[in-house]
N, C-alpha and C positions, 0 to 999 in steps of 0.2 A: 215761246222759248222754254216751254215749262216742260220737264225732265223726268219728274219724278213727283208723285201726291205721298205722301207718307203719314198715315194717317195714326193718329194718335187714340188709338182704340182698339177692337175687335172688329166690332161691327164695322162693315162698308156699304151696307145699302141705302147709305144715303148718298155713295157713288154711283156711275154714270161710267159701270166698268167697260161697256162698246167702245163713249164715247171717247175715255181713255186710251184704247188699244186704238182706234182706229187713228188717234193723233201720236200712236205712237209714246203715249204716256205711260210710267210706270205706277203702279199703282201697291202700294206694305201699309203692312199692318201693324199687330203688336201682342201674336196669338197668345203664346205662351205664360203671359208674364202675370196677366189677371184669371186663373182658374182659381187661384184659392179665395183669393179677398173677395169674389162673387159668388162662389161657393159657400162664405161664410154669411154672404149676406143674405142667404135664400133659408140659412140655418135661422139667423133671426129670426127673420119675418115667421119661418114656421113657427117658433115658439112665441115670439109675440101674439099670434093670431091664434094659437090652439089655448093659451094660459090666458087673454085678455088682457096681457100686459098692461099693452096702453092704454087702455080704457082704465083698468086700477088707478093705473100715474093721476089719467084725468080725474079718477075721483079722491083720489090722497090728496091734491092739488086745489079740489073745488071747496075744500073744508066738511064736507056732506058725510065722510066717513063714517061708522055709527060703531066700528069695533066690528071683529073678526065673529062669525058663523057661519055653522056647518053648513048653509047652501050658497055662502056669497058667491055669485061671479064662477059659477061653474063653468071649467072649458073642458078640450074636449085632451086626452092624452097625447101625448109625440111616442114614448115609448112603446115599441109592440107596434104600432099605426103602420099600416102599410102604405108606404111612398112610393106613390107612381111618377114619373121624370120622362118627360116627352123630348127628344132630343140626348143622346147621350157620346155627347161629345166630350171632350174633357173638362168642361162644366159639369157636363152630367154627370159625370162619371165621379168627377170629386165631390158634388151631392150626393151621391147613391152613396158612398164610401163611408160620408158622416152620417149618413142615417141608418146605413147597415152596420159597421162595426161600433160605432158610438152610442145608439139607442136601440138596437137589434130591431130595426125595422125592414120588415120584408121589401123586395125593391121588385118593381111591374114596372119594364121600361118600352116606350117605342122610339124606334129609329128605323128612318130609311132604307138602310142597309143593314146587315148579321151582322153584329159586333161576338168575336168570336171568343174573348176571354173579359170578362167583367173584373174578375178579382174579389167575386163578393160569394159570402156565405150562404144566401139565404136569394135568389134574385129568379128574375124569368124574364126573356124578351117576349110580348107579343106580336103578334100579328096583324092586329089592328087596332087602333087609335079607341076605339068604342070599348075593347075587353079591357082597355087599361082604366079610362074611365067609371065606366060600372064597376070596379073592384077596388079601385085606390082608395083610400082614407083621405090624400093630400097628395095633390097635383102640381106639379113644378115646371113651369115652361122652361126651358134648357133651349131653344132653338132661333137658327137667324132668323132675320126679318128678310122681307122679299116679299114679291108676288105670288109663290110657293106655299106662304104658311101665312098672309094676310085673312084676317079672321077667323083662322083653322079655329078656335076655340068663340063658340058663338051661343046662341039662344039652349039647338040641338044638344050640344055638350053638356051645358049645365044640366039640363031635365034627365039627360044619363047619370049623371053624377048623383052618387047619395045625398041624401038631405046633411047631413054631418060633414059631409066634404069640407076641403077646404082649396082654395086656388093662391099659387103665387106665382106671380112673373117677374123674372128677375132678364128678360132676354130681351125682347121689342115691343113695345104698347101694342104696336096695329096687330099684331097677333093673337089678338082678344079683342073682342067685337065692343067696345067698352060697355054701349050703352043696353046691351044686353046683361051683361057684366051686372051693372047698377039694378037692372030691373029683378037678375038672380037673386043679388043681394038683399034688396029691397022685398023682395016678397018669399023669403028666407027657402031659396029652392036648393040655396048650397048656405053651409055655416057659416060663412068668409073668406075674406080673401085679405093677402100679400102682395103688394104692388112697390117696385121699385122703379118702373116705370109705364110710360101712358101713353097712350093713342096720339092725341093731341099735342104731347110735350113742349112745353112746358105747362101750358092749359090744363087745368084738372078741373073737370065740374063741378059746381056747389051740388050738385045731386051728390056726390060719390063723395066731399067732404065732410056731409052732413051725416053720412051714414055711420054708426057705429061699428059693427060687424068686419070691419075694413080697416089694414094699417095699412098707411101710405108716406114711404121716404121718398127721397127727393133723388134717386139717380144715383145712391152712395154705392154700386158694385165695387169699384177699384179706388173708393174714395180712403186711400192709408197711403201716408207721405211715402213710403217704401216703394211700394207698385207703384204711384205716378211716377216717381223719381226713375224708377227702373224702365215704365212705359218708354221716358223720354228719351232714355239712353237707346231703346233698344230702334223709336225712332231716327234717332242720330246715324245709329248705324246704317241703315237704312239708306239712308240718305248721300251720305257719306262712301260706302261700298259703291255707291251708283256712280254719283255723281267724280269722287274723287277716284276710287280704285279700277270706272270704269267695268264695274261685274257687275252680276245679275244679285239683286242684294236678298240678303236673307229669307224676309219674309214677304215673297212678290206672291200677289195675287193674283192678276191678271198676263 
């Protein structure tokens, strides 16, 4: 009897969109409503992981502190840093935005297709996934999950990647090969990495907790009473247009 999936998120590939069409199911999303509050959380993560944030917190916290000098806890800059953003969809795009006009960082993006007007000062589309690589300072996965981009960033990628690099994924864990991931980190073939989320999820390795060089939250992209609040509504409608207004609802995917 089921009419409608209305899914309370972005992401859908943990649907089963055939088998939805094929029963005739509709299948909405909730595009719109999370590009900033994910956007600001890829902002985070970048400065947490370029400044050592949380590794500070952990040693202000462990009492070990010994007083401020001139080489404590060196990271690496966000201003000036060239941010490469793989996927530049309206995540990307609102990434590229805060790092171009906000920290005047150069922006190196790949996507799919020509995006034909960026909006940004200072940017270039490549052509292939490897020139953005070797050239970026800090790496932003922007893109869905699927069968498509399932390990796109794996062993190969890091050893492209500068040793200063940094990686953050703010998009689908299995889109980083994790345990590669761990081994980059671990034998410092990239500086760090930003992880919002994980291969496994909710699973996170004790390899990759015990690692320093690594911040790691817990899934918080759209986590602001506002956006969930507005997620819900915007599934309601959804819901609702279908079901009671009998039309095709807003945000149908399939």
């Amino acid at each position: 009897r089921t009419k409608i999936i209305a899914n309370f998120g972005v992401g859908y590939d943990h649907l089963d969109l055939n088998a939805a069409k094929n029963l005739r199911i509709k299948v909405t999303n909730t595009p719109n409503v999370v590009t900033d509050a994910t956007a600001d959380i890829a902002m985070a993560l970048i400065l947490m992981v370029c400044r050592r944030a949380v590794e500070g917190d952990r040693l202000v916290r462990s009492g070990e502190w010994k007083g401020w000098n001139p080489m404590q806890m060196l990271g690496a800059p966000v201003s000036g840093s060239t941010l490469g953003i793989i996927g530049m969809g309206r995540i990307g795009k609102a990434i590229a935005r805060r790092g171009n006009l906000g920290f005047g960082m150069p922006v190196l993006y790949y996507n799919r297709s020509e995006v034909p007007d960026d909006g940004l000062q200072n940017s270039h589309q490549v052509n292939n996934l490897d020139d953005l690589l070797v050239n970026a300072d800090i790496v932003v996965i922007s893109l869905p999950g699927g069968p498509e981009t399932y390990h796109l960033i794996n062993r190969k990628s890091f050893e492209k990647m500068k040793s200063t690099s940094i990686l953050i994924n703010i998009a689908r864990g299995e889109i980083v090969n994790e345990i590669d991931l761990m081994d980059a980190l671990k034998n410092k073939i990239i500086r760090g990495a930003g992880l919002d989320v994980y291969e496994f999820e909710p699973k996170v390795p004790k390899a990759l907790t015990d690692l320093e060089n690594v911040v790691l939250l817990p899934h918080l992209g759209t986590a602001a009473l506002p956006v969930r609040e507005k997620m819900g509504e915007v599934a309601l409608e959804n819901i609702m247009t279908c079901l009671l207004d009998q039309k095709e609802p807003p945000n149908l995917i399939n």
